[in-house]
N, C-alpha and C positions, 0 to 999 in steps of 0.2 A: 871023831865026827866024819860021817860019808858023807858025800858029795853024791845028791843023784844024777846021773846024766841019763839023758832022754833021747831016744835015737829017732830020726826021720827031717823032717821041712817044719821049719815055721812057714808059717801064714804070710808073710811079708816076701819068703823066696820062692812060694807055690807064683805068687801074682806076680813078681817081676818075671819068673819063667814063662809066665804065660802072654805077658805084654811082648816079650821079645820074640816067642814063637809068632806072635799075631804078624807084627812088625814084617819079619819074616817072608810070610804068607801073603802078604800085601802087597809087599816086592816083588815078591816074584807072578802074582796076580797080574801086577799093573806090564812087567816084564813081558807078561805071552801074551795081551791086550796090544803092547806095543809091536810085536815082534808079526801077529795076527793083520795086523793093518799094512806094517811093512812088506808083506806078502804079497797080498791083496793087492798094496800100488806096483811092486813088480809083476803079478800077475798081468795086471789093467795094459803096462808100460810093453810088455811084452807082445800082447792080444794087438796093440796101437799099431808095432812095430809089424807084425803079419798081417796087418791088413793096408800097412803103406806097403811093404814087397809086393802086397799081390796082384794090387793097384797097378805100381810100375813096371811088373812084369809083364800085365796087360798092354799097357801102351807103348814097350818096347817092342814086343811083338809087333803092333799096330806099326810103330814106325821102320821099322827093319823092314816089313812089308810096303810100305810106301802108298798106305791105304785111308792115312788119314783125311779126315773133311775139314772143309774150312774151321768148322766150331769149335772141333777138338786139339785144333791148333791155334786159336785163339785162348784156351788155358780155362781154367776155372776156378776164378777168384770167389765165387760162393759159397763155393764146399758141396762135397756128394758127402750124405750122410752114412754113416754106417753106426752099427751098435756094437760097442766092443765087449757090453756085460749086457743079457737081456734082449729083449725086441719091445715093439711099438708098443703092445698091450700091456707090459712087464713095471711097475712104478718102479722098481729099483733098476734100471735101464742108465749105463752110461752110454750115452751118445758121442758121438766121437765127426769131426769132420774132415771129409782132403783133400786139399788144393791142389792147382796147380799153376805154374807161370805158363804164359804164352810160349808156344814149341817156336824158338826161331833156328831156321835153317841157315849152315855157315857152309858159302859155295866150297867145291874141291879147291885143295891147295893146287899151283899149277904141276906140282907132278906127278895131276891124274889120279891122286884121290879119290876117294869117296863122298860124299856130301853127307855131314855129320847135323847132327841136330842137338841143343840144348836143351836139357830138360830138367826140372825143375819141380819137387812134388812134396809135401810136408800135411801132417797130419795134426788136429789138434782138438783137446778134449778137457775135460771140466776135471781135477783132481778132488774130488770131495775126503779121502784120505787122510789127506793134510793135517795137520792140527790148525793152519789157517783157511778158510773156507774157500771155495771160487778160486784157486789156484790152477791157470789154464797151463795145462804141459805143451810139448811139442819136439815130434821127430820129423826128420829131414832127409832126401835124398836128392844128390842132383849129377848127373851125369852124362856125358855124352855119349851120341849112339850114332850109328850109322845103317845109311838106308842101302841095301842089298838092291842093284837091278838087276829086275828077271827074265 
């Protein structure tokens, strides 16, 4: 008596091969979905962070020059808007906004110093990335400076 033996895949290990590739493929779908967005908030986090430097570059300048107006050293607790993804017309547009605390002046120490200034300036913006929605970020710089007489 032979015994036939029959070469290739049943039916049953064609389908679980194919369930496991799927599986698979899904994983690694959801992986470059996730990895895609993580970009994208480092993109955003970094765009925030060059446009608070270039902020406070400005009004380091401004202060080292000793050309400030009363307003501008009263601070700006409102926010100057900027767009860190986008412009006004743009609906996919992150908006981004940056403060500042009031500039106070700290007299020379008495051995003839310089007269130093506080300052104080942070940026902040809507994180839609998230997996939780309305998640507001926020970067910060604060530093003292000194005003150059000319």
């Amino acid at each position: 008596m032979k015994l036939k033996t029959s070469t290739g895949f049943t039916f049953i290990e064609v389908l679980i091969a194919v369930i496991i590739v799927s599986v698979a493929a899904f994983g690694l779908m959801l992986g470059a979905v996730h990895a895609r967005g993580e970009l994208q908030a480092l993109e955003i986090r970094e765009r925030a962070t060059e446009e608070l430097l270039s902020f406070v570059e400005g009004m380091k300048g401004r202060i080292a020059d000793g050309r400030l107006s009363g307003i501008e050293r009263g601070g700006n607790l409102d926010g100057e808007k900027v767009f860190l993804l986008g412009d006004d017309e743009n609906p996919d547009r992150i908006e981004a906004k940056i403060f500042y605390d009031p500039i106070h002046k700290e007299p020379a120490d008495s051995t003839g110093g310089m007269d130093r200034y506080r300052f104080k300036a942070w940026i902040t913006w809507q994180d839609f990335t998230s997996a939780r929605h309305n998640v507001t970020k926020t970067r910060e710089v604060e530093m003292v400076m000194l005003e150059f007489p000319l």
